[in-house]
C-alpha positions in Angstrom: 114.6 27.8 87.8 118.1 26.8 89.3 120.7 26.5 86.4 121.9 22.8 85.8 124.5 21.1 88.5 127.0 20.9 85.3 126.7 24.7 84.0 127.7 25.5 88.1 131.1 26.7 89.1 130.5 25.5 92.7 129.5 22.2 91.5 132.3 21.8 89.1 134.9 23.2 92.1 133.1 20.4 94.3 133.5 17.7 91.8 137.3 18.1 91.3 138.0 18.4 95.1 136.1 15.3 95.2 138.2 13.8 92.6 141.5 15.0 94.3 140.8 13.5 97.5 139.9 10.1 95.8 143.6 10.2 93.9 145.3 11.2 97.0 143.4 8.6 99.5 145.4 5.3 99.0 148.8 7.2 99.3 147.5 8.7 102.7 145.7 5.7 104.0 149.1 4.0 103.6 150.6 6.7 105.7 148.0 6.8 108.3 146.5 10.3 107.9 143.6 12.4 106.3 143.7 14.9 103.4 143.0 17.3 106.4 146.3 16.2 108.3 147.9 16.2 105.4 147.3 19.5 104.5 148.0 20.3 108.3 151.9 18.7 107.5 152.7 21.0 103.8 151.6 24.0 105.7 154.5 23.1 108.7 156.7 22.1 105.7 156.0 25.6 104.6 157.3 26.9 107.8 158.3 24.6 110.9 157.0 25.7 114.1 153.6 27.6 113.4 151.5 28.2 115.6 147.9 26.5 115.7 146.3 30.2 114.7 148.8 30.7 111.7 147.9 27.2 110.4 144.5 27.7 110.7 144.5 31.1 108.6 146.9 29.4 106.1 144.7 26.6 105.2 141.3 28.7 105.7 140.0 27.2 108.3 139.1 27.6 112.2 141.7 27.5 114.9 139.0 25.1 116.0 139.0 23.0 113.8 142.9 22.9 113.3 143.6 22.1 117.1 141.8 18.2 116.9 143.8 17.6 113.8 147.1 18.6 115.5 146.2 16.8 118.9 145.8 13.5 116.5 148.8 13.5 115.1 151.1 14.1 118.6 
């Protein structure tokens, strides 16, 4: 029998990103970008001038699914 949603770390992990991505909505809906966009923007802050490959590695993700995100915000 599967342990309880509340006794899960992944659940628990899954709840708080929820919850960040609720706080951070109204600020980023006033700017006019997603979390992911967002997130896109602190990694160049980290480092202007990365490459699509080197963002995608720094934020876990697929050069694939980096490349729409930057094309969006040109």
């Amino acid at each position: 029998m599967p342990l309880p949603l509340d006794n899960q770390l992944c659940f628990a992990l899954y709840a708080t990103s929820m919850a960040i991505n609720r706080t951070y909505k109204p600020m980023l809906d006033e700017m006019g970008i997603t979390y992911p966009q967002y997130l896109v923007l602190n990694a160049l802050g980290e480092a202007d001038g990365m490459s699509v490959g080197t963002i995608a590695r720094r934020l876990a993700l697929e050069s694939s699914t980096v490349t729409p995100l930057v094309k969006r915000m040109e």
